[in-house]
C-alpha positions in Angstrom: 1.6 -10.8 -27.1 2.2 -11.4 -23.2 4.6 -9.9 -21.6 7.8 -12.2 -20.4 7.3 -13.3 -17.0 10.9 -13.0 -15.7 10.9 -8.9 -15.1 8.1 -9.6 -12.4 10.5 -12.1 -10.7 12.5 -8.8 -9.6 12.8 -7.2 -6.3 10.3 -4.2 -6.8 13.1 -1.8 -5.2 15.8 -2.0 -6.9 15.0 -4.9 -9.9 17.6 -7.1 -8.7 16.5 -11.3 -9.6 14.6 -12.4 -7.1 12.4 -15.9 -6.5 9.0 -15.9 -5.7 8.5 -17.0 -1.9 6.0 -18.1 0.7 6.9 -14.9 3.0 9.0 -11.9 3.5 12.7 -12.1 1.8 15.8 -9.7 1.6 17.1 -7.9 -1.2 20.5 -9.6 -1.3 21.5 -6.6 -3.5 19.8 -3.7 -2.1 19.0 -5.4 1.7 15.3 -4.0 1.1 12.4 -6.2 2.7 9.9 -6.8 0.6 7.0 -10.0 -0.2 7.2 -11.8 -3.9 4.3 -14.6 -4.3 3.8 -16.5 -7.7 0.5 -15.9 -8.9 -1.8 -18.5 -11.1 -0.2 -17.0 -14.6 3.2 -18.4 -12.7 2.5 -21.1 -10.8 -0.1 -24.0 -11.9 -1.3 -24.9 -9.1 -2.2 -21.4 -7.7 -6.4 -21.6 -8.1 -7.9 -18.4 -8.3 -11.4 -18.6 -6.1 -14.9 -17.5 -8.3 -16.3 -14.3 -7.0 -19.0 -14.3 -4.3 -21.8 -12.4 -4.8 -23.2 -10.1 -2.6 -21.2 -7.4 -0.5 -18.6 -9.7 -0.1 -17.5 -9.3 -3.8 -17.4 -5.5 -3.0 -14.6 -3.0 -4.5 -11.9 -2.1 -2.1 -10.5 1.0 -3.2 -7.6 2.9 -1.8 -5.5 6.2 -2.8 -3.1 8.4 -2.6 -2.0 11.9 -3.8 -0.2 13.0 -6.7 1.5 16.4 -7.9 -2.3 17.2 -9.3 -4.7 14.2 -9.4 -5.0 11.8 -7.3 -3.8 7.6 -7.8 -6.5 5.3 -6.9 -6.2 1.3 -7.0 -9.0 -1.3 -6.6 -9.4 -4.9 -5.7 -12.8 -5.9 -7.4 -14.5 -9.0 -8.6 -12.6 -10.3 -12.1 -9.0 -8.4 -11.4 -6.9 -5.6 -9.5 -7.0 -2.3 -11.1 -4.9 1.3 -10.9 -5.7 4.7 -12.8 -5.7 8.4 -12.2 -8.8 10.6 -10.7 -9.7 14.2 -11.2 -7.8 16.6 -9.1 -11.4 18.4 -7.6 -13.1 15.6 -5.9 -10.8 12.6 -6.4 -13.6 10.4 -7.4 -13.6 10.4 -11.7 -11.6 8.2 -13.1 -9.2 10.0 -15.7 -7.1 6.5 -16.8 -7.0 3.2 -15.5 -5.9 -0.4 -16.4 -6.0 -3.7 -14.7 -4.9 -7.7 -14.0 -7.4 -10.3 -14.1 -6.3 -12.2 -11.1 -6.2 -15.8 -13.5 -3.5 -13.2 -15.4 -0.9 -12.7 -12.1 2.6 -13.6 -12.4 3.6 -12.5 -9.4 2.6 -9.9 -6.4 5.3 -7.9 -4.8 4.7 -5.9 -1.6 7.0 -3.5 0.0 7.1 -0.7 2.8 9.5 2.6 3.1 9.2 5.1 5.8 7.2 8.2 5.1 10.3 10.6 5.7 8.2 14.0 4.5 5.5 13.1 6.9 8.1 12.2 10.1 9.7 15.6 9.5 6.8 17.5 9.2 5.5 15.9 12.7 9.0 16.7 14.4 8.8 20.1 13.0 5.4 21.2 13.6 3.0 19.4 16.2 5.2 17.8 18.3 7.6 21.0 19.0 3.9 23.3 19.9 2.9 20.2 21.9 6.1 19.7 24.2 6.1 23.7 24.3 2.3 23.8 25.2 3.4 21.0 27.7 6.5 22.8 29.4 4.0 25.7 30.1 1.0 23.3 32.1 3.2 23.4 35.4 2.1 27.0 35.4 -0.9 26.9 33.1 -3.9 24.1 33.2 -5.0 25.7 30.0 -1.5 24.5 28.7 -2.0 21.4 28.8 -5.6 21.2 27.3 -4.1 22.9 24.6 -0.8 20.3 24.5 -2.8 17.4 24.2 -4.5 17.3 20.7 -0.7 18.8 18.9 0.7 15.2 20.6 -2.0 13.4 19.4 -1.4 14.6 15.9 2.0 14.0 16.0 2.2 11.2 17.9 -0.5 9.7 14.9 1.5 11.5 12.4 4.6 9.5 13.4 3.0 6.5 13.6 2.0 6.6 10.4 5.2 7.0 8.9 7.6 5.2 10.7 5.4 2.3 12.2 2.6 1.9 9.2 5.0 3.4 6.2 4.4 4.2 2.8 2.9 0.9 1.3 3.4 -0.6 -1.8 2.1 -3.6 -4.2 3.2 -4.4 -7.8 1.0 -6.4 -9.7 2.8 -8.1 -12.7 0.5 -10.1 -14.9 0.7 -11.6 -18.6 -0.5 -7.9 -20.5 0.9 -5.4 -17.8 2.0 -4.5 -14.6 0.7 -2.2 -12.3 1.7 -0.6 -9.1 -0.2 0.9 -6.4 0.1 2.5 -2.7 -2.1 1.3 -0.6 -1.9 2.6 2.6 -4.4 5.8 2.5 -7.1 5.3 4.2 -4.9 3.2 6.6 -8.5 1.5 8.2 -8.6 0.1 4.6 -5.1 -1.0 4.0 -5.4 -4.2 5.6 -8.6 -4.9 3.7 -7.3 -4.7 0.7 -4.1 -6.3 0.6 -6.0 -9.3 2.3 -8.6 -8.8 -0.6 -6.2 -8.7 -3.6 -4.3 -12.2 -1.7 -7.2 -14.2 -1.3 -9.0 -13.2 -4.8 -5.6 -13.9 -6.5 -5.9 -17.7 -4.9 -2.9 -16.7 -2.8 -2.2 -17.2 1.0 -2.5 -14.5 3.4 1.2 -13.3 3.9 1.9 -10.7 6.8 3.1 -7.6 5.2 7.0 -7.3 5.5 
């Protein structure tokens, strides 16, 4: 039996009854930011494009790590899929289930900082790299060495307060899946624009 459609009109932070939108839209209960687009399950006259072949009908995969495997989510030809992979190489799928993008309800996307990632930078590379830079006034060698620790953490901060930790629900007429898709962050982009325009849906910036 297909799964009632109004629990995917829900702000994905904090469930609170939301509307599906053309763009970004506040939480009036939980003042989160987040993106809720009706998909062709939802809305008739959301048409879901045929696949192309050739590369451009590619899998876009993305993932991110768990306590002891690894979460992996793909945008491929027929639907948008999540599962688990092995824990050694990250590359077997262990589980996974899917939406067929004709099957969407709705797509919600969401972003939250990265806070163990931020801390870690502020406690670690950027400290030795503002050390290593204090020294280079009496020391060249200093600042050789100051220079990749700022980088990191510079990069490492970047990436959590200014990319975040991002997030897509998938709600469709059989399940709903969820998946972070941020890691690799050169194919984040890629794939969110991938599971829009498969799913028939405009191209929304991320909120």
């Amino acid at each position: 039996m297909p799964l009632d459609p109004q629990p995917s009109m829900t702000c994905p932070r904090c469930g609170a009854p939301a509307q599906p939108g053309h763009g970004a839209q506040t939480c009036a209960k939980c003042s989160a930011s987040f993106i809720l687009l009706a998909g062709a399950a939802l809305d008739g006259s959301v048409t879901v494009p045929l696949p192309i072949p050739g590369p451009a009908s590619r899998e876009i995969a993305v993932k991110s790590a768990k306590m002891f495997t690894y979460s992996r989510g793909a945008v491929g030809a027929i639907g948008v899929s999540e599962g688990m992979t092995d824990p050694v190489t990250g590359m077997i799928p262990l589980e996974e289930s899917g939406v067929a993008y004709p099957d969407i309800y709705t797509i919600a996307v969401w972003r939250r900082p990265d806070w163990v990632t931020a801390i870690v930078a502020l406690l670690f590379p950027v400290p030795l790299g503002l050390g290593l830079l204090a020294l280079a006034f009496s020391s060249a060698s200093a600042l050789v060495g100051a220079i990749p620790f700022l980088a990191l953490g510079g990069w490492a901060l970047y990436r959590a307060l200014g990319i975040k930790r991002n997030f897509v629900r998938v709600a469709g007429r059989w399940r709903t899946i969820q998946i972070r898709f941020d890691k690799p962050p050169w194919r984040r982009n890629a794939f969110y624009d991938e599971l829009l325009r498969r799913s028939g849906l405009p191209n929304v910036p991320i909120a």
